[in-house]
N, C-alpha and C positions, 0 to 999 in steps of 0.2 A: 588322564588329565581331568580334572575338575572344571564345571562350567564358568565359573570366575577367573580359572586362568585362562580358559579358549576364548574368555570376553578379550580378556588381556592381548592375548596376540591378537583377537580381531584388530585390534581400537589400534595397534602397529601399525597396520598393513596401510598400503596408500588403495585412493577409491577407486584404481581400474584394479586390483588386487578382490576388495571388498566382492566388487561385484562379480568377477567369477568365481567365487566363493560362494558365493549365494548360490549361482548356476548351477553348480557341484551341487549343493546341498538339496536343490529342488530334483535335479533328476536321481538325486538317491531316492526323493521320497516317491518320486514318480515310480521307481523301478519296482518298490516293495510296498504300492498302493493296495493289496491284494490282503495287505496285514492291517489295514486301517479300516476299523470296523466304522460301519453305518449303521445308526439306529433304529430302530423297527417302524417307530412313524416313521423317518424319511424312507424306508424304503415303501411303505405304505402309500406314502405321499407321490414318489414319481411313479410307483404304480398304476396311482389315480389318475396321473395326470397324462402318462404314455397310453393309457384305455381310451381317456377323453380325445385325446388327440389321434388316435387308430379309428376312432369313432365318427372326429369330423366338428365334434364338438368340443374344441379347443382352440382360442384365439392366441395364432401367433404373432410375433412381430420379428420383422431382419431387426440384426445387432445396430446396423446404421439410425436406425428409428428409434430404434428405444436408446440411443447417444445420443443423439442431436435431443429427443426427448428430456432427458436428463439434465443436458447441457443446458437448457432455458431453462428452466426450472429451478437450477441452482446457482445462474448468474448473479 
């Protein structure tokens, strides 16, 4: 099936249909993440930044802080 026809039946389906479609589709790609290459800076980069932080000299933040952070920010 070609990508223009799996639009086709997407654009069918009703949105609790959509949605575990999507669900399906992500843990496939979760399952075969091992095939999803990463580029040499990024791996360079969490490198840098898992040393830094093994080190002590790495500022972190809980996920709560940097949402509500976000959240004023873009009201």
């Amino acid at each position: 099936m070609r990508l223009e026809e799996i639009r086709q039946e997407i654009n069918k389906l009703d949105m609790s249909d959509k949605i575990l479609l999507i669900a399906d589709v992500w843990d496939t790609i979760a399952q075969s993440n091992k095939e999803l290459p990463m580029p040499e800076w990024q791996k360079k980069e969490l490198d840098l930044r898992y040393k830094l932080y093994k080190a002590g000299k790495q500022n972190l933040h809980d996920w709560v802080s940097v949402h509500e952070s976000l959240r004023k920010k873009y009201r």
